[in-house]
C-alpha positions, 0 to 999 in steps of 0.5 A: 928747645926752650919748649922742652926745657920748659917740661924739664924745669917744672918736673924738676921743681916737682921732684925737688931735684932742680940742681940735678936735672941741669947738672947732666945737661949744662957744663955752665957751672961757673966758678963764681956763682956756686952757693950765691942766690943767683946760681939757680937762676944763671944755670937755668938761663944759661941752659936756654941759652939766654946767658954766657959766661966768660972764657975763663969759667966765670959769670961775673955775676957782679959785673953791671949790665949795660942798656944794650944787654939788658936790651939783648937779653930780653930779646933772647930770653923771649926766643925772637932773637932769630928775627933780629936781622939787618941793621937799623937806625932807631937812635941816633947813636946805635948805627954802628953799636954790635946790639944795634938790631936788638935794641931796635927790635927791642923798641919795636916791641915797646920794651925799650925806649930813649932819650928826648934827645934820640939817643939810646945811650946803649953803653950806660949802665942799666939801672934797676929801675930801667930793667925792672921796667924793661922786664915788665913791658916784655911780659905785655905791660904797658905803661899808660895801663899801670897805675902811679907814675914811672917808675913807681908803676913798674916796680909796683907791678914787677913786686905784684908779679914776685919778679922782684924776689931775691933782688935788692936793688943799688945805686949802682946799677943792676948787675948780671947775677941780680938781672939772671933772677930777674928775668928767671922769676919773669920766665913762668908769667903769663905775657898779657895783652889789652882789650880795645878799652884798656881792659888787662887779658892774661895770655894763659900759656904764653909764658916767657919761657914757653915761646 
């Protein structure tokens, strides 16, 4: 699926005839992310099935986003949400939490990490800081490879790669509409890997979307 929409994305960049293309495809067009700088992004997530709304026709795009779904959402946008089963015991309080799996699947990955205590904390809000870091680590980047310290480091490197286009992060926390642009301008980056000296190697054709 994500493979086709891939296709379907690029043609319609091509043509100039973004909104369009997704228009007969989707019935996402919620009612409150119309002429925001989020819309774009939200419909093409939305058609990957990476982002819901919510049963009144909303996206709250506003709404801050938790460090359990910004977790969950990784792991959807990167297609291994069909190997997320069972239930694990990654921190000491995530046993019982509904994104248990994906945020030990998360951690597995190296995307995620917790506290010196062995809490996740999965309920507070995820600032930008942390999903910035969340997003570079899920395209392959590895912290003790980037240069400067957290979270200069990831900031730096997410600017480099344009994922940090159309954000302009606040106190607040990321919200959904901000964390969609995120992870939509992650979506065409090449995941990467590290040679046995540290050595950065770009996975041409692994994009985030192509998997």
């Amino acid at each position: 699926m994500r493979k086709a929409l891939s296709f379907v994305l690029v043609l319609a960049l091509i043509m100039g005839s973004f909104s369009f293309a997704f228009a007969a495809d989707t019935d996402n067009g919620y009612s409150d992310v119309a002429g925001k700088k989020c819309e774009g992004a939200v419909t093409v997530l939305s058609a990957l099935d990476v982002v819901s709304g919510y049963p009144d026709g909303t996206y709250k795009p506003e709404k801050v986003v938790t460090r359990a779904e910004m977790a969950k959402l990784l792991i959807v946008a990167l297609g291994m949400d069909e190997y997320v089963k069972g239930t694990y015991t990654s921190f000491s309080d995530v046993g019982n939490h509904w994104a248990n799996s994906y945020i030990a699947y998360a951690a597995s990955m190296g995307i995620i990490e917790g506290y010196p205590d062995g809490t996740f904390r999965p309920d507070n809000t995820v600032t930008y800081q942390e999903a910035i870091t969340m997003v570079v680590r899920a395209l392959g980047y590895q912290d003790q490879y980037l240069t400067g310290t957290w979270p200069a480091s990831h900031v730096s490197m997410a600017k480099a790669l344009g994922i940090l286009d159309d954000i302009v992060a606040t106190a607040a926390g990321a919200n959904r509409g901000d964390v969609a642009i995120l992870i939509y301008n992650a979506l065409d980056k090449d995941t990467v890997t590290y040679s046995s000296t540290g050595q950065l190697v770009e996975s041409k054709g692994t994009a985030m979307l192509d998997r």
